[in-house]
Every structure is written in C-alpha cells, then in structure tokens.
C-alpha positions as CSV (number, residue, x, y, z in Angstrom):
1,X,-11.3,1.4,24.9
2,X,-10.0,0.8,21.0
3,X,-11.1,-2.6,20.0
4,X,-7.9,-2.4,17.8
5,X,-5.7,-1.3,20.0
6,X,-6.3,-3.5,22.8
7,X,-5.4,-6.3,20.3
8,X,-2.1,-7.9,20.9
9,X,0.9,-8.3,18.5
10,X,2.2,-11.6,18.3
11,X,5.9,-11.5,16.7
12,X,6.7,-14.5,14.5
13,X,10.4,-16.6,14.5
14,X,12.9,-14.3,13.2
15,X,10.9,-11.1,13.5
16,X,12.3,-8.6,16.0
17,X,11.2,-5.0,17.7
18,X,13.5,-2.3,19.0
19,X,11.9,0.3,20.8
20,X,14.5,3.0,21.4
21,X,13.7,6.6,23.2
22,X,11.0,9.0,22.0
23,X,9.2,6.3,20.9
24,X,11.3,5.8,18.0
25,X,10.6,1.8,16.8
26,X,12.7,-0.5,15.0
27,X,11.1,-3.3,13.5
28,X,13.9,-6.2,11.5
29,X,12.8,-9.2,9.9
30,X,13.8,-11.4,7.1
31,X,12.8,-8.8,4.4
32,X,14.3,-6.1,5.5
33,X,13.9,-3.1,8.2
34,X,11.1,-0.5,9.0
35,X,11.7,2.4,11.2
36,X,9.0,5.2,12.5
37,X,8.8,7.4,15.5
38,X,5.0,7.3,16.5
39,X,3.4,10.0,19.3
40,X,4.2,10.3,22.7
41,X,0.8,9.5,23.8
42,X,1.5,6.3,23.2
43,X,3.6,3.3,24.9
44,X,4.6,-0.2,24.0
45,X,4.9,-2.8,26.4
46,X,6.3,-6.2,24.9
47,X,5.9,-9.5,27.0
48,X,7.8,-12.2,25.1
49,X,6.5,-12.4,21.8
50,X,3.5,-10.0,22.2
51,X,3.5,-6.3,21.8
52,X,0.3,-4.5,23.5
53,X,0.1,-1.1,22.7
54,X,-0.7,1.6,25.4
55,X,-1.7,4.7,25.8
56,X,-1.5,7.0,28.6
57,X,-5.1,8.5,29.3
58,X,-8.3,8.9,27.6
59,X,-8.0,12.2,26.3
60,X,-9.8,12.3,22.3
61,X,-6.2,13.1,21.0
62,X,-5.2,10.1,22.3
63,X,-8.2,7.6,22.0
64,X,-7.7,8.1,18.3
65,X,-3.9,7.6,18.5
66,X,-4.8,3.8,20.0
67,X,-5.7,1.7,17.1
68,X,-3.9,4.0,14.6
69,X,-0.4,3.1,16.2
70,X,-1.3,-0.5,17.0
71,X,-2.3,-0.9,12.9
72,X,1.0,0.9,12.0
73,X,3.3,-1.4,14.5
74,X,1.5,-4.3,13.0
75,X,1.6,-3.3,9.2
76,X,5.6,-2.7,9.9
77,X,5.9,-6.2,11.6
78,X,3.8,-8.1,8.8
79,X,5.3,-6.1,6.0
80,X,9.4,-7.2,7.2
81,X,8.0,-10.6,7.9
82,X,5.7,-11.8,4.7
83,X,5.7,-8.4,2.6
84,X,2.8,-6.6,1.1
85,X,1.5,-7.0,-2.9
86,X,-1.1,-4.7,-4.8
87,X,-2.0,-5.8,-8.2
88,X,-3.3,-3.1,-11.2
89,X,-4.9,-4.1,-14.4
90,X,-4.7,-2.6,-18.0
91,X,-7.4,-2.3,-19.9
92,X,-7.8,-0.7,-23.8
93,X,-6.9,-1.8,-27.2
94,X,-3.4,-1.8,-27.8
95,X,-2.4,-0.8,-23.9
96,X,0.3,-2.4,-22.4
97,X,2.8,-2.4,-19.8
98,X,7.1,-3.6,-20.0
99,X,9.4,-3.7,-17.2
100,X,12.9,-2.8,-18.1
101,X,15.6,-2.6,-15.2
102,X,14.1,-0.7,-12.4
103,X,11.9,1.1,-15.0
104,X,8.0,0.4,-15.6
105,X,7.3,1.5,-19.5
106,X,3.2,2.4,-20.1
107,X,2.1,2.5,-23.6
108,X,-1.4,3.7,-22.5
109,X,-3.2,5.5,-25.4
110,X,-0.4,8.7,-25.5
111,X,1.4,9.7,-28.0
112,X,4.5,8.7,-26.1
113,X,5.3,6.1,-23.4
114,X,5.0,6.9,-20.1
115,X,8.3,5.6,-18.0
116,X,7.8,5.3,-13.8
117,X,11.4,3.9,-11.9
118,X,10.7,2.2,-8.8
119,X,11.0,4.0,-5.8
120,X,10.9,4.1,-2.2
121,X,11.9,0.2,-1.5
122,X,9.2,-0.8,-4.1
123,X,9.4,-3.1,-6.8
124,X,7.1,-3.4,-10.1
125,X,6.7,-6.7,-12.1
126,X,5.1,-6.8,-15.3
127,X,2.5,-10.3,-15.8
128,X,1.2,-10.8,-19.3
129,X,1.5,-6.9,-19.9
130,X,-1.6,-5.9,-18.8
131,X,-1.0,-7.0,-14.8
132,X,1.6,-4.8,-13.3
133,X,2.3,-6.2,-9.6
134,X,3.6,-3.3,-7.0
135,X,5.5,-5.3,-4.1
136,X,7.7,-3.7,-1.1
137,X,7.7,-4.3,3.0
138,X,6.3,-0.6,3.4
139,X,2.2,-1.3,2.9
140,X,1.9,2.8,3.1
141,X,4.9,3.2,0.2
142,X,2.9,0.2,-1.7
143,X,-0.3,1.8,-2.0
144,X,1.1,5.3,-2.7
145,X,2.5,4.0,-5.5
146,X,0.1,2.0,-6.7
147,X,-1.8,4.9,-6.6
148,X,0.4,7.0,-8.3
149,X,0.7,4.5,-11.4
150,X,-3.4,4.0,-11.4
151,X,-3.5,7.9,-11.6
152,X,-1.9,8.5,-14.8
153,X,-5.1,6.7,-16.7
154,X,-8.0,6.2,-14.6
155,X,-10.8,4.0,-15.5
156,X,-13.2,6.4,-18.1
157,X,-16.9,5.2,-17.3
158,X,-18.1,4.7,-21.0
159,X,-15.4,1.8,-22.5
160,X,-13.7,0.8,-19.5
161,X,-10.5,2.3,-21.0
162,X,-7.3,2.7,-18.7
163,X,-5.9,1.0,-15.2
164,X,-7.8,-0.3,-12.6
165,X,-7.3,-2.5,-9.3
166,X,-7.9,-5.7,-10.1
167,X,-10.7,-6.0,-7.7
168,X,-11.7,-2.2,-8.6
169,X,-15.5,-2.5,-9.8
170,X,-16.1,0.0,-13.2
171,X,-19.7,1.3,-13.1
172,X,-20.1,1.7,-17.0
173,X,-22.2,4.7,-17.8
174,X,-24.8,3.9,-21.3
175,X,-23.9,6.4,-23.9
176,X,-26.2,9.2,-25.4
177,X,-29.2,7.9,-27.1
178,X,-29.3,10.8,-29.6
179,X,-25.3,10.3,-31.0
180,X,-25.6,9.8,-34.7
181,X,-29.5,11.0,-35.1
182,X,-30.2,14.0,-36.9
C-alpha cells in the first residue's frame, strides 16, 4: 500500500471539503476555492476532520492513482487554507524587474521589455527588483508560472546571467583557456 496515500488529511478550522458525484471535489477555505474532479479509482472517506483517501483494488492503474490523489487533495486543502509562494531571482548587470497593475515588466538584456500579466488566480510582487515573488492558492498554477517567467532567461553557465530560483544552484562552467591567444 502507498505510504502517501494511506496518510490522513487533517482539515484545519475554517477549511471545508465537498465531495459531490463522479468524484468531483470542492475544497473552500479562507483564501478562496479549488475544484478538481480526480479518477474513479479512487474514493474519499472523511471522518470528522480527517480525509483518508481510498482506492478500490490493487490494480497498477490504481496503485499509482493512491498517493497522486491524496497529494493533490492535500495541496488543494493547504493551498485555500495558508497559500503557496515561489520566489525567482535576477541576476546581470543592469537586469531588473517592475510590477505595474497586474503586469510584471522584465528588463532582462533585450532590446525591449518583456511584459507577463498575471494569470490563472496568480499574483507577482516585485522585492528590491531583482526578487520577483509568484503567490496563488493553486501550488500547480504557481509553479507553471514560475516556470514560465524563469524560461524567458535561463541561467547561462559562464556569468551566471539571467533568472534563477532562489535556491536554484548555477554550476558555472571556466571559460576557454585559448580566448585572446594567438
């Protein structure tokens, strides 16, 4: 059996699950509210404030399905209840970050700023402009676009040049021994 899945979730005060037919879950908190249908292999069972997370035989399919549900229910209940943070840091000679409205502004080493508006229930905060802080109650929306900002200028391996995760570790590569010889 799933070590994960055969974990409990325990709901905190003001936190509250819905489970409505095909397995269609409703999760409210003080944040907000997360929805997602999950597979039918799978069953919930909730004894006061704990949620265990079931599933109906021991075929592969569903063996898998176990502790992938039981995260997901548990991400949805921590995220409307606390909320989820990922932080990214700039790093180059004149790079920077603003935040304008609900529009992130990149001045990254192109010839023009690069503009990303919040999407998707997630909000960016701009801290010292070289910090940008991606916050929502959806940790899979979070990381996608946290991802999608960190893609636009990777980390280059000679100078360090571009956006990281700020506990990302940059394995700097030694440049050629021959540049500038003859």
């Amino acid at each position: 059996m799933s070590r994960i899945g055969r974990k409990e979730i325990i709901l905190q005060k003001g936190v509250s699950v819905e489970f409505g037919s095909d397995n269609h879950v409703v999760v409210t908190g003080p944040l907000g509210k997360l929805e997602r249908t999950f597979e039918p292999e799978i069953s919930f069972k909730q004894e006061g404030e704990a949620i265990h997370v079931i599933r109906e035989n021991d075929v592969e399919r569903s063996k898998a399905l176990h502790g992938l549900s039981r995260t997901l229910l548990n991400n949805m209940v921590e995220g409307v209840e606390k909320g989820f943070k990922k932080s990214l840091i700039i790093n180059g000679v004149g790079y920077k970050a603003n935040k304008s409205g609900n529009k992130l502004v990149l001045n990254i080493g192109f010839s023009h700023p690069v503009e990303i508006f919040d999407e998707n229930g997630v909000t960016t905060s701009v801290k010292d402009n070289t910090e940008i802080i991606v916050s929502g109650i959806d940790k899979e929306a979070v990381g996608q676009f946290t991802a999608k900002i960190r893609d636009i200028k990777r980390v280059e391996p000679y100078h360090a040049y571009g956006i990281r995760y700020i506990d990302e570790v940059v394995i700097r590569k030694e440049g050629s021994k021959t540049a500038g010889k003859k």
